[in-house]
Every structure is written in C-alpha cells, then in structure tokens.
C-alpha positions as CSV (number, residue, x, y, z in Angstrom):
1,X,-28.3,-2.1,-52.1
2,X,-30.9,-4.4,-50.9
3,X,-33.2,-5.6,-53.7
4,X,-36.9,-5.9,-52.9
5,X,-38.8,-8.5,-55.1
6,X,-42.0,-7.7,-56.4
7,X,-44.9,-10.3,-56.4
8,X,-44.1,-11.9,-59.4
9,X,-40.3,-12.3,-58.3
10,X,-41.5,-14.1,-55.2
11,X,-43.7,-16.4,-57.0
12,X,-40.1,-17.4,-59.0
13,X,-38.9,-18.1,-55.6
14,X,-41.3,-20.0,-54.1
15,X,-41.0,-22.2,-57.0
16,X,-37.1,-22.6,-56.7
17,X,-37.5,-22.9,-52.7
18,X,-40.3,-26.1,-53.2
19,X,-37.3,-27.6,-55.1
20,X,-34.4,-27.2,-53.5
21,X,-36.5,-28.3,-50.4
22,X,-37.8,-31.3,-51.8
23,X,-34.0,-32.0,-52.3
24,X,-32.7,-31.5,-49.5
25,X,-35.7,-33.9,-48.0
26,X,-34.7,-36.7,-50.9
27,X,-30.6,-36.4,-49.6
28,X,-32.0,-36.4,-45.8
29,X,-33.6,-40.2,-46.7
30,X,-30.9,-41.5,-48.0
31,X,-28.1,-40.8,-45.1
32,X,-27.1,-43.7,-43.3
33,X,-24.1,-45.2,-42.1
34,X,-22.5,-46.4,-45.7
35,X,-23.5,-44.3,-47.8
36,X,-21.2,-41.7,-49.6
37,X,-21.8,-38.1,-49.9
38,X,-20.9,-38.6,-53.6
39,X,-24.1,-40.8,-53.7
40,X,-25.6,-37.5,-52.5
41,X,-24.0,-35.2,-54.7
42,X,-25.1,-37.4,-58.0
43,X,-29.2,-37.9,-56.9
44,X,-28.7,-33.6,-55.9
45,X,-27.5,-32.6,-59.4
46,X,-30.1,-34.9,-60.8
47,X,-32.7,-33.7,-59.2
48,X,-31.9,-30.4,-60.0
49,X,-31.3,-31.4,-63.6
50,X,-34.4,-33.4,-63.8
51,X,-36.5,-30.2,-62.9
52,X,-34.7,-28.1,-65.4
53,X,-32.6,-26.2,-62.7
54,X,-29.1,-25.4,-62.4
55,X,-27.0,-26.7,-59.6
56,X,-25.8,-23.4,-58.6
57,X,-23.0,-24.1,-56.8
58,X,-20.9,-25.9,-59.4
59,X,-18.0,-23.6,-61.0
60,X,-19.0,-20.6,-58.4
61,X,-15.8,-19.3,-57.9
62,X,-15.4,-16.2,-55.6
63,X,-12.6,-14.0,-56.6
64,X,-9.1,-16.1,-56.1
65,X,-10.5,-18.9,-55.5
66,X,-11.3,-22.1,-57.7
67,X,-14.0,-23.1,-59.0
68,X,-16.5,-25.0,-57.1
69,X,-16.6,-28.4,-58.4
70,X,-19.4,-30.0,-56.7
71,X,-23.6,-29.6,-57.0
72,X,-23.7,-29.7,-53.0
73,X,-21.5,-28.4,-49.8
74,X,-21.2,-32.2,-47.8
75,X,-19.2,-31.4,-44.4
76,X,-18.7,-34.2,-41.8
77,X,-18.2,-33.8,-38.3
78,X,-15.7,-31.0,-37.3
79,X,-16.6,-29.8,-41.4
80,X,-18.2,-26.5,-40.7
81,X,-18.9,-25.5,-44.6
82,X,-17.7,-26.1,-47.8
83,X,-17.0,-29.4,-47.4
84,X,-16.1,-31.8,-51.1
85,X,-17.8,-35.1,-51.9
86,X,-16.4,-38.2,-51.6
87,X,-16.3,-41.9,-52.3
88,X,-15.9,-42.2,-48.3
89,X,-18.3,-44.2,-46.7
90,X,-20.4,-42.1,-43.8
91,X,-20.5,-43.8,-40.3
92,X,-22.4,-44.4,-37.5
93,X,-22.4,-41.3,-35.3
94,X,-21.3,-39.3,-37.7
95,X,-23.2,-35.7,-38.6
96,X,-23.3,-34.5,-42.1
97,X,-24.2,-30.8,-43.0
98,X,-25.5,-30.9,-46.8
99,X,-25.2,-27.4,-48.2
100,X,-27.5,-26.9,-51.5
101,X,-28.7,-24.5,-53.8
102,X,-30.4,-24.4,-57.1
103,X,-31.3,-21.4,-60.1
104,X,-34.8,-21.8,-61.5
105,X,-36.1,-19.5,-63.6
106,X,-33.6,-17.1,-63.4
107,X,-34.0,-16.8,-59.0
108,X,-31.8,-19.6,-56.1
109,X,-33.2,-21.1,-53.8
110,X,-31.1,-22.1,-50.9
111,X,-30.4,-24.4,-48.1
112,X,-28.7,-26.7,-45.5
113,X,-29.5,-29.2,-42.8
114,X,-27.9,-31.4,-40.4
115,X,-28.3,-34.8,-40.7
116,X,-26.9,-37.7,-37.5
117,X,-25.9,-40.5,-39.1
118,X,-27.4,-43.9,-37.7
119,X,-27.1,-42.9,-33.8
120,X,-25.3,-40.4,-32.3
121,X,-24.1,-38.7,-29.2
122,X,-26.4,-37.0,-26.9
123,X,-24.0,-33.4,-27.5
124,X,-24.2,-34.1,-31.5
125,X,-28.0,-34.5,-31.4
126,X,-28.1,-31.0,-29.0
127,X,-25.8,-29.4,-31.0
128,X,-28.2,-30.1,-34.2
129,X,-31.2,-29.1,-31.9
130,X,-29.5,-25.7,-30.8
131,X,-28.5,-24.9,-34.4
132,X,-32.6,-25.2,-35.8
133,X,-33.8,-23.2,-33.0
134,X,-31.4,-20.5,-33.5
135,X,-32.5,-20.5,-37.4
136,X,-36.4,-20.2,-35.8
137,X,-35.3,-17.6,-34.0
138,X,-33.7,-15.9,-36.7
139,X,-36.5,-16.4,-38.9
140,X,-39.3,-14.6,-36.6
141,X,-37.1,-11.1,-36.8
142,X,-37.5,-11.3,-40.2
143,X,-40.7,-8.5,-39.8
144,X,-40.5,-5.3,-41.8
145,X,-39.0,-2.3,-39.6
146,X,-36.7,-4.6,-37.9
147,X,-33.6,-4.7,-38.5
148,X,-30.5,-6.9,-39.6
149,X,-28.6,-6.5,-35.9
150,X,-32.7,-8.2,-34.3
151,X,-31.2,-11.4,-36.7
152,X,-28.1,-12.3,-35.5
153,X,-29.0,-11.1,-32.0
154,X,-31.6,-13.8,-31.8
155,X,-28.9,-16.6,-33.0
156,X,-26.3,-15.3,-30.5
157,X,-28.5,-15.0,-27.7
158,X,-29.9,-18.3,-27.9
159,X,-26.4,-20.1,-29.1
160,X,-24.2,-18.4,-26.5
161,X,-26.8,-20.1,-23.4
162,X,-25.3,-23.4,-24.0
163,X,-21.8,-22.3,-24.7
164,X,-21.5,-22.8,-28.7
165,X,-19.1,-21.1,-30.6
166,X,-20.9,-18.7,-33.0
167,X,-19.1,-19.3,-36.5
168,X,-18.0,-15.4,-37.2
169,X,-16.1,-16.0,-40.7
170,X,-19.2,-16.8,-42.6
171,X,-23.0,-15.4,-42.6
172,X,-26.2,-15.2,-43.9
173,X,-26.9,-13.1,-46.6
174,X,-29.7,-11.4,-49.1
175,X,-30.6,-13.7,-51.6
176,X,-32.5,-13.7,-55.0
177,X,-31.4,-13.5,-58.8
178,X,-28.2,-14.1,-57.5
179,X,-27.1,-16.2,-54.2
180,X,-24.9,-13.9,-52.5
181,X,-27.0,-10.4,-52.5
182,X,-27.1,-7.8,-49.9
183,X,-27.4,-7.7,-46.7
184,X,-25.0,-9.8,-45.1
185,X,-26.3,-11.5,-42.4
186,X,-24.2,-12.5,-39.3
187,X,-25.1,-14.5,-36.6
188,X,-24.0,-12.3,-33.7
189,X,-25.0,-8.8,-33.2
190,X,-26.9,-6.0,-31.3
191,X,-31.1,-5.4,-31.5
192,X,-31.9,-2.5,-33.3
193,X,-28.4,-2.0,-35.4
194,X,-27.3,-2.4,-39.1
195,X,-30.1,-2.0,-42.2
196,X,-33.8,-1.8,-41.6
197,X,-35.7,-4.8,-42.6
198,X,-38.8,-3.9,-45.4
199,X,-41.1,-6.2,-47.0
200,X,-40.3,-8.0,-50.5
201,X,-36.5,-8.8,-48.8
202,X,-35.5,-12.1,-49.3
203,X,-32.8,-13.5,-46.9
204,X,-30.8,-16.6,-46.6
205,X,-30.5,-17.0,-43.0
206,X,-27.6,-19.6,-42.1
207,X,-26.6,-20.4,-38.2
208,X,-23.3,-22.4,-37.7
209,X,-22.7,-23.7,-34.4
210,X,-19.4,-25.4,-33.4
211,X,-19.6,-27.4,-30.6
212,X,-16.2,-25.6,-29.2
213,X,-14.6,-22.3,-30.2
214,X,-15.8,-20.5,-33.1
215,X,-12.2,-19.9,-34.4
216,X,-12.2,-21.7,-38.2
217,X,-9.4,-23.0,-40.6
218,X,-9.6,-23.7,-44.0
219,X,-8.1,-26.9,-45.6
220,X,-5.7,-27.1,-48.6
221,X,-8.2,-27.9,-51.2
222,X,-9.1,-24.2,-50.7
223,X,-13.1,-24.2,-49.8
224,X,-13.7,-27.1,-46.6
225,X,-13.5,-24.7,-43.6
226,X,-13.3,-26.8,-40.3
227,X,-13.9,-25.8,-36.7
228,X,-10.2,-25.1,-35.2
229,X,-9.9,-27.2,-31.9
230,X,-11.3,-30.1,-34.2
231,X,-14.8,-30.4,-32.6
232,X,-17.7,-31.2,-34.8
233,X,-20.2,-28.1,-36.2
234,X,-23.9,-27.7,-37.2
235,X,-25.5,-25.2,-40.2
236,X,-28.7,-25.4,-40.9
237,X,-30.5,-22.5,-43.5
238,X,-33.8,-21.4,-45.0
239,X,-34.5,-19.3,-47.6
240,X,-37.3,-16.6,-46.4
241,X,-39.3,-14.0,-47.6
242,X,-40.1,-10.5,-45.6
243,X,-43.8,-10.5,-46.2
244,X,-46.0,-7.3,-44.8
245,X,-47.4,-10.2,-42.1
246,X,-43.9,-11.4,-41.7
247,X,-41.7,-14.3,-43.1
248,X,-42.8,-17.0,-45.0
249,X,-40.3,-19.6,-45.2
250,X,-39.5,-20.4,-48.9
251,X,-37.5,-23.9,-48.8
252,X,-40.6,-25.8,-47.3
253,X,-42.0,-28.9,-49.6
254,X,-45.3,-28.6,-50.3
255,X,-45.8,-31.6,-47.5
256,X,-44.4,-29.2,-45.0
257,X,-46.2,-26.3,-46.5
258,X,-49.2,-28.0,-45.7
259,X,-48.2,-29.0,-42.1
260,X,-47.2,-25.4,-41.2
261,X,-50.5,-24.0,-42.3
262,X,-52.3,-26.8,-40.4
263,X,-50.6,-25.8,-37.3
264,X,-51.1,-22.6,-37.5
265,X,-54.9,-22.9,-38.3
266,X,-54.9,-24.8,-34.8
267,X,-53.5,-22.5,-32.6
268,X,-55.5,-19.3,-34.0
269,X,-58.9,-21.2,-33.3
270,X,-57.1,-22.5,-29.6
C-alpha cells in the first residue's frame, strides 16, 4: 500500500530533505583528487549527528544480507551503488556517486549525486549530464492521476537516445517513515501502466545510467554492485513530494530553494 502523508507529515520531510541536502552539498565541496571517501563518510555522519539525525543507512540490513556499516553509499567509477568507504585516495578523472540518507523526526530523507573528480572525460561529464536530466524528467510525472509506468518511461526514453544502459536490478521507490516504502519505482517502463499517482505521495526517484550495458554484478563484500563490462555508472536522486500543483522537490537547501522559486517567478511574468 502506498502511504499518503498528510500536511504535517510533509512538513517532517521537508525538514529531513533541507538536511540531507545540505549534506550532500557539504560532501560535493570537499571532492577532489586526494581526498578519501572515508573523509566523506566521517563529515556525513557528523553532520547528521550534529543536527540530531540518524544516519540511516548504517546497520540497514535487508533480509540475508549484513549489516550496512557505513553512514553513506561512496561508488567510484564502474561502482553503480552500494559502494564501502575507504582510506583510498580519489583521483583525477575519477567520478564518485555519494548515496545518503538521514531519519529526522521519525521521516528520511534521501539522496545521491555524481560528483567528477578534478577533470574528467568528455563521456563521464555526459554520462553525469544524461543521468540529472533523466531524474528532471522523472520528477515532472510526478502529477497526481499519473502514473508509476509515466516515471520510468521518462528515464528510459531520454537514457536509451544516447545509448546508456538503464540499470534494471535496482529502482526508485516510495519513501517516508521508512526508506524503502511502496511503490517501487523503476527506471524503464510504459506511459499509463502500474499504480496511479495521488497527491501526499512521496517518492524517491533514483536514475542509474551505466555508460555500457545495464547487466550488474555484485562484489564479495556483499552490497558494492558494479556495472558488468567494467564501464563507469552515474545515480543521481531526489526525494519529492506529489503536491495537488505537482512535485516539489524535497532534498533542495534552502539556497536552492530560493533559486528555484526565483526562476520560476521569472518565467511566469516572461
């Protein structure tokens, strides 16, 4: 069953969206070639800590699996998801897909980006391109009386004009009181299938793009999932809400909160 949030709910997760966002924004400064993504994974858990939030995704253990040790998902290069911190130092031309999520208040907030290291190629930098335009894409179905199919029909669509492999294994999903809810969300489909879309949903929407087939493999550790044919991937995800008007993307900082609005002020008075 999907769970509509009332007004009060959503107000909970706007909070826990602002600061999982500004997180995400503080780990974004801070990648450059040298650094370690266990430097990331200490200033994410303090962060979260700091703000009275729980790093969500340490200890979550889906059934036989272990549990999850780390407060973020850092995956490098042909790292699709999943992917363990480490003391290895990122390079130049590298790109790093930071996974995060937090609990405030009893409600997660969710997120993940694609960050090139220092300078990279000019198919890593489209690749990263691709993947955020898909999730824009993704994000305008969210209307109520669409549906779940108008989602990943918008990602597929737009991914499968420059040849990408659409990442099949894992998807989107509902989010709210708990981070995996109902729906699931995959980012392939056909417009005008699966469950109607009503307003007070709230959906983690999650595009992964490997730059080859979409065909994964997990590694022994049990969690980092790499691309197959060893080619690098891009994620990138927003928590959103379904609002009567449409969706309002919840893992904004207040910074770019304020930029949206401003842009959008400017083209209704064009």
């Amino acid at each position: 069953m999907i769970i509509a949030k009332s007004q009060k709910d959503l107000e909970k997760m706007r909070a826990v969206g602002e600061l999982i966002a500004s997180v995400r924004e503080a780990l974004r400064a801070m990648v450059a070639p040298g650094v370690t993504t266990l430097e990331l994974n200490a200033t994410a858990e303090k962060m979260m800590r700091d703000a009275g939030a729980i790093p969500t995704f340490i200890g979550y253990k889906p059934r036989g699996m272990t549990p999850f040790p780390f407060a973020i998902c850092a995956s490098v290069n042909e790292q699709i998801v999943h992917g363990f911190s480490t003391d290895k130092p990122l390079k130049e031309g590298d790109i790093l897909s930071v996974d995060m999520a937090c609990t405030l208040d009893g409600f997660v907030g969710d997120t993940a980006t694609t960050i090139p290291v220092g300078e990279v190629s000019e198919e890593a930098r489209k690749l990263i391109q691709v993947t955020e335009e898909c999730l824009a894409l993704a994000i305008e179905q969210c209307r109520p009386n669409k549906r779940i199919g108008d989602i990943g029909h918008a990602v597929q669509s737009h991914a499968e004009k420059f040849g990408y492999g659409i990442v099949r294994d894992y998807t989107g999903h509902g989010i709210g009181r708990r981070m995996h809810e109902a729906p699931q969300i995959p980012n392939y489909g056909r417009p005008g299938t699966k469950e109607k879309i009503r307003a007070g949903y709230c959906f983690a929407l999650e595009p992964m793009l490997n730059l080859g087939v979409a065909e994964t493999k997990t590694l022994d550790d049990g969690w980092t999932v790499v691309t197959l044919d060893g080619k690098i991937s891009a994620h990138c995800e927003h928590t959103i809400a379904v609002l009567p008007e449409g969706p309002e993307i919840l893992t904004l900082t207040r910074e770019q909160k304020k930029e949206l609005a401003e842009k959008k002020a400017e083209t209704a008075s064009a």
